[in-house]
C-alpha positions in Angstrom: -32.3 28.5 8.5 -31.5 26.6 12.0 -32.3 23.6 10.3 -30.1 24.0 7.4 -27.0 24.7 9.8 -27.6 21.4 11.8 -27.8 19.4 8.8 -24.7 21.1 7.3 -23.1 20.1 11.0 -24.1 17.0 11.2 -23.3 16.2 7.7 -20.0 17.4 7.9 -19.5 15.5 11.6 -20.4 12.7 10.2 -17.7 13.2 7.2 -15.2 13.8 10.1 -16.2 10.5 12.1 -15.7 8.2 8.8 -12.3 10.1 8.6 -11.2 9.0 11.3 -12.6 6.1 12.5 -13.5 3.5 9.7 -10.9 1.5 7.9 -10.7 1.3 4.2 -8.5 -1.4 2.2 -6.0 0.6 0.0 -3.6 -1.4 -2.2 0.2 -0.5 -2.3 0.9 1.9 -4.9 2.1 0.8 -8.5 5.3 2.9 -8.2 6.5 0.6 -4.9 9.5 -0.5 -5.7 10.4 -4.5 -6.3 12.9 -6.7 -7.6 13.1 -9.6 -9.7 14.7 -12.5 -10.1 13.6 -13.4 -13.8 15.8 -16.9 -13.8 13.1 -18.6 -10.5 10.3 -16.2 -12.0 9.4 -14.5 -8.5 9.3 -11.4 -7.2 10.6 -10.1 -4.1 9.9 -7.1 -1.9 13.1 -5.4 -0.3 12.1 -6.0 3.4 12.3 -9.6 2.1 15.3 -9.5 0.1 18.4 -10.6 2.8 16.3 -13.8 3.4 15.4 -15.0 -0.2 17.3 -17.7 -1.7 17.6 -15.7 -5.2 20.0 -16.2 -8.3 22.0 -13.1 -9.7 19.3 -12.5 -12.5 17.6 -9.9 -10.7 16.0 -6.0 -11.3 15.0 -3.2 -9.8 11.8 -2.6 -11.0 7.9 -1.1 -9.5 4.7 -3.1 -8.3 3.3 -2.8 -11.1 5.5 -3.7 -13.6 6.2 -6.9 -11.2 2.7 -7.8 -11.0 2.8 -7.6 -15.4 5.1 -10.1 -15.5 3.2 -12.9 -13.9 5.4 -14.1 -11.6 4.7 -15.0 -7.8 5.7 -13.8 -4.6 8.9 -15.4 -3.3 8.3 -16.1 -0.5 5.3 -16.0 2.3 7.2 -12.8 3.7 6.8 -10.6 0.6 2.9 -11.7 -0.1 2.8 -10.8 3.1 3.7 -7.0 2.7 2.3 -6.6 -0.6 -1.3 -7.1 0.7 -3.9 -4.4 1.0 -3.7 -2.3 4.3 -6.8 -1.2 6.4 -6.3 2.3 6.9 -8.6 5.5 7.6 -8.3 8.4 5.3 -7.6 10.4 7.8 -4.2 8.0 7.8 -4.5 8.1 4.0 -4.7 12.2 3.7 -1.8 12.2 6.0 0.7 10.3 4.5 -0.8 11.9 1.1 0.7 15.3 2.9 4.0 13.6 3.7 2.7 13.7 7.6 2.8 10.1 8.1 5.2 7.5 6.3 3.7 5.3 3.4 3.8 1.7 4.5 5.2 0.7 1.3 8.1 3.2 0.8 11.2 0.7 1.3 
């Protein structure tokens, strides 16, 4: 019985430790939101958006509709913010609680 407490402890310590302490790679979520400029065939992400040299044929639209289309970033600064984030899950579960601010909620 002493044994199968420990085990249970450790086991659940070392959930707790990978929790907290070792980075994962999460993408941005599909529903991120994007625009595009379909006339230069790009996309662009709004932290991006007063510096890019853009036309006036643009949408609102998500990640993953923008990534569909087959158009490329726009510039350096919005490949940039659409890459994949180390993060724990503790970081993960806490944003997933509204705790902690998603990195891609612009």
């Amino acid at each position: 019985m002493i044994k199968r407490r420990w085990g249970l402890s450790g086991g659940l310590l070392l959930v707790l430790f990978i929790m907290l302490f070792v980075p994962l790679s999460f993408q941005p979520p599909g529903n991120t939101r994007m625009v595009i400029d379909h006339t230069l065939r790009v996309y662009i992400a709004p932290p991006c958006f007063n510096e890019a040299d853009l036309t006036n044929n643009l949408i609102e639209t998500t990640w993953h509709k923008a990534v569909e289309t087959g158009y490329g970033p726009e510039s350096d600064c919005t490949a940039n913010k659409m890459k994949p984030m180390k993060r724990t899950l503790w970081d993960k579960v806490m944003e997933l609680t509204g705790l902690m601010p998603n990195p891609w909620s612009w």
